[in-house]
N, C-alpha and C positions, 0 to 999 in steps of 0.2 A: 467910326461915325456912319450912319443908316444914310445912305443914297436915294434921296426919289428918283423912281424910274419913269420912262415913257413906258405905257402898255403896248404893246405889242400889236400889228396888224391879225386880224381873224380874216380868215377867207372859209368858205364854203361851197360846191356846186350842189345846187339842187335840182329835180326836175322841173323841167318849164309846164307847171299845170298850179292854177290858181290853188289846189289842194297845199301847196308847198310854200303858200306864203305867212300862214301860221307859225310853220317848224323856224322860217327865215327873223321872224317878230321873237320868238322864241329863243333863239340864236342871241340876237340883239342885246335880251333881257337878259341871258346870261354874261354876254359880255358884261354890260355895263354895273351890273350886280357886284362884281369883283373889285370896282372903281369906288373910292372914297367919295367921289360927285357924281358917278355914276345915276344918279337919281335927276340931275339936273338936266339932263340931256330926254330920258326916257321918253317921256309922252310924246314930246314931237317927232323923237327919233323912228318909234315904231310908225307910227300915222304914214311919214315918206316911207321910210321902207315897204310898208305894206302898198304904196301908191305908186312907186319907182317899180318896184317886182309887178305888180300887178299888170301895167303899164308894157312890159319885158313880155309878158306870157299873152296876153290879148294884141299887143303890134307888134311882135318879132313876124317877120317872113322868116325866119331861121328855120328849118328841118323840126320837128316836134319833138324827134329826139336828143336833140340839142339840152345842155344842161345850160343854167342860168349862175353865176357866182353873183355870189353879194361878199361884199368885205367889208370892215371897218376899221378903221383908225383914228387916233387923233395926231392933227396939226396944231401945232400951240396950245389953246383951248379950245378948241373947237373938234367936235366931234365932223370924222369927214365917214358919207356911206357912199357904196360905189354897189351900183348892179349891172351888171355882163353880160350881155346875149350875145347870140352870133348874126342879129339881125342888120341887115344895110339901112334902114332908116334912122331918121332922126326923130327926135320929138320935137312938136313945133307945141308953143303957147299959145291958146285960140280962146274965147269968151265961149263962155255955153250961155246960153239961153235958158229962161226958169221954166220951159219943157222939155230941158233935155235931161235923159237919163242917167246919163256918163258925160267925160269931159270935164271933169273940175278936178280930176291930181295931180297934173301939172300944175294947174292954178295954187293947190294948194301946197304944191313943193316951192315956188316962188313967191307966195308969202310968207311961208312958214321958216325957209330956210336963209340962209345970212347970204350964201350963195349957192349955183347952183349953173351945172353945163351938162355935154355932152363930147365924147372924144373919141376917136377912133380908138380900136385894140392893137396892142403891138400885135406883128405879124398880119395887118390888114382884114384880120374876118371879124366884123362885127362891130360894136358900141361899148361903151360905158357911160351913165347918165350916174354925176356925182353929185351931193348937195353936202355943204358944210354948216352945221347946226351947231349955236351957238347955246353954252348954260344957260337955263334960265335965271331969275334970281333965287334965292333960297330963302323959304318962307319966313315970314319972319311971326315969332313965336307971340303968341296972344295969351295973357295971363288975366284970370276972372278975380275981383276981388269981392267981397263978401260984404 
């Protein structure tokens, strides 16, 4: 008899330079590509990722040569991402203003995602900012009749 599996956690480090949040979306895409629902998660997944890294590489105080890990897994059904710096701050939730430039990806990781935090790293140096994103529903199919 065929066993469904749990997929496996992905981890990666990348360099902390906005150049590296393509390759990290990219990453994503292949994970979830190999997933039978894979497809349900995508859109929103890449959007935080790309907002969570981005977030990593513009407010780490961390050394520039520091690398950044992302990982993913899933919890139950829920897709969970996690980005890794070796920075001492937090991210705080704050309203932008419709003249600001920047400031709305935290915004959009807490509406977008089902949940969402920040934790120290084991062995004390640094963060992780996780969000758990739930499937969306699966389209449902439209047929034309004549």
């Amino acid at each position: 008899m065929l066993k469904a599996h749990q997929p496996r956690t992905f981890a990666a480090r990348l360099d902390s330079r906005s150049e590296s949040a393509p390759f990290a979306r990219h990453l994503l895409r292949a994970y979830l590509s190999a997933l039978p629902t894979g497809n349900r998660y995508s859109d929103v997944a890449e959007l935080l990722l790309g907002e969570l890294f981005a977030n990593a590489v513009q407010h780490s105080n961390a050394p520039s040569d520091r690398l950044i890990e992302i990982r993913f897994a899933f919890v139950n059904s829920r897709l969970r991402l996690e980005v890794h710096d070796a920075g001492s701050g937090r991210p705080s939730l704050h309203a932008a203003t419709p003249d600001d430039e920047h400031g709305r990806g935290l915004f959009l990781v807490d509406e977008l995602a089902e949940r969402w935090g920040c934790c120290p790293r084991a062995g004390g140096v640094g963060k992780f900012v996780w969000a758990l994103i739930a499937p969306t529903l699966a389209p449902v199919p439209t047929f034309v009749t004549a």
